[in-house]
N, C-alpha and C positions, 0 to 999 in steps of 0.2 A: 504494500500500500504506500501511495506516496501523496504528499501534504495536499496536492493538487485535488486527488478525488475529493476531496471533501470541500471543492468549491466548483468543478469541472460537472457541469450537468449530462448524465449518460445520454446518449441520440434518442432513445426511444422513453426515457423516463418521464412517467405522467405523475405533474402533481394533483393530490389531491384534496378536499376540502376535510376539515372532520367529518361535516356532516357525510360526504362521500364515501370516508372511510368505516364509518359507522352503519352504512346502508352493507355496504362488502366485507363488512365483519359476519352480518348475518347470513353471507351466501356461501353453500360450502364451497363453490367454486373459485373461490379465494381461499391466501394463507396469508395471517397476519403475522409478520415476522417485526419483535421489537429487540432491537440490535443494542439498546440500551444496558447496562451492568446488571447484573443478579440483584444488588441495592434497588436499583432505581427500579425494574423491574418487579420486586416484591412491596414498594410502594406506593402500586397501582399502575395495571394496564389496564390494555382493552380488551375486552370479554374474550376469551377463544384464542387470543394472539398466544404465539408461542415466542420461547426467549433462544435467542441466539446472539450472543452479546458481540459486537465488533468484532473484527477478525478469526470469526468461524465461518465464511463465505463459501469455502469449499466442503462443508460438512451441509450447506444450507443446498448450495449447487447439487451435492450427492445425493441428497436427503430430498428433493423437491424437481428436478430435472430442469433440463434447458424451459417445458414445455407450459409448465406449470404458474398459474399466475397467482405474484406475490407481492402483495403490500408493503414496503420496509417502513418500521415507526423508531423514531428516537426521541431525544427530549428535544429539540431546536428544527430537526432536518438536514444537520450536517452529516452526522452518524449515517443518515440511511441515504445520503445520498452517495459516501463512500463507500456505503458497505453495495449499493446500487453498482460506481463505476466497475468495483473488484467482476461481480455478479457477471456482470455484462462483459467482460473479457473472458471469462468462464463458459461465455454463451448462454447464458440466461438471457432473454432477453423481453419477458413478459413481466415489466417491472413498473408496478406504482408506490409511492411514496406519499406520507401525510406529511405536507406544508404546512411548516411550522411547526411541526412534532408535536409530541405529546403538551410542552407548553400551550400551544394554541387548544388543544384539545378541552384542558382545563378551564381557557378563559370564556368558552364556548360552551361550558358546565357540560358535557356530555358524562356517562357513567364511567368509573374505572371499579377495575376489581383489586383486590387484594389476596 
């Protein structure tokens, strides 16, 4: 990983709103991956999101296929858009992200779990 992914927007990466992301939390044909710390993680996500904290990209790649479409969430939107560039040279390339991360998420009061 180099300091650039985490400002370098991937070709095909879609932002999205909470409220977006919140709609495709409940569909299983999404996977909500929050790339956030094991911390930050157990002090609330989003319903159903699984943890893969930054720099597990290739266990996410292994684990979920080129084919497969994945939401990345962090606290800002830096996080998952790095963990996005990595993804995407892996050949992932069915990739949306929460704009704003989970900060926006809260100011927008939607639910987290614990």
């Amino acid at each position: 990983m180099t300091i650039m992914d985490y400002f370098r927007h991937p070709p095909d990466l879609k932002n999205l709103s909470p409220a977006q992301v919140n709609e495709l939390s409940k569909n299983s044909d999404f996977s909500v991956i929050d790339v956030r710390t094991r911390f930050e993680f157990n002090n609330g996500h989003i319903d159903k999101s699984l943890h893969y904290s930054l720099g597990h990209e290739k266990e996410i790649a292994k684990q979920f296929g080129a084919g497969n479409k994945i939401v990345l969430v962090c606290k800002t939107g830096h996080r998952s858009r790095a963990a996005a560039n990595r993804l995407h040279r892996m050949g992932v390339t069915n990739l949306q992200h929460l704009e704003g991360g989970i900060d926006r998420w809260r100011r927008e009061n939607l639910p987290l779990t614990r």
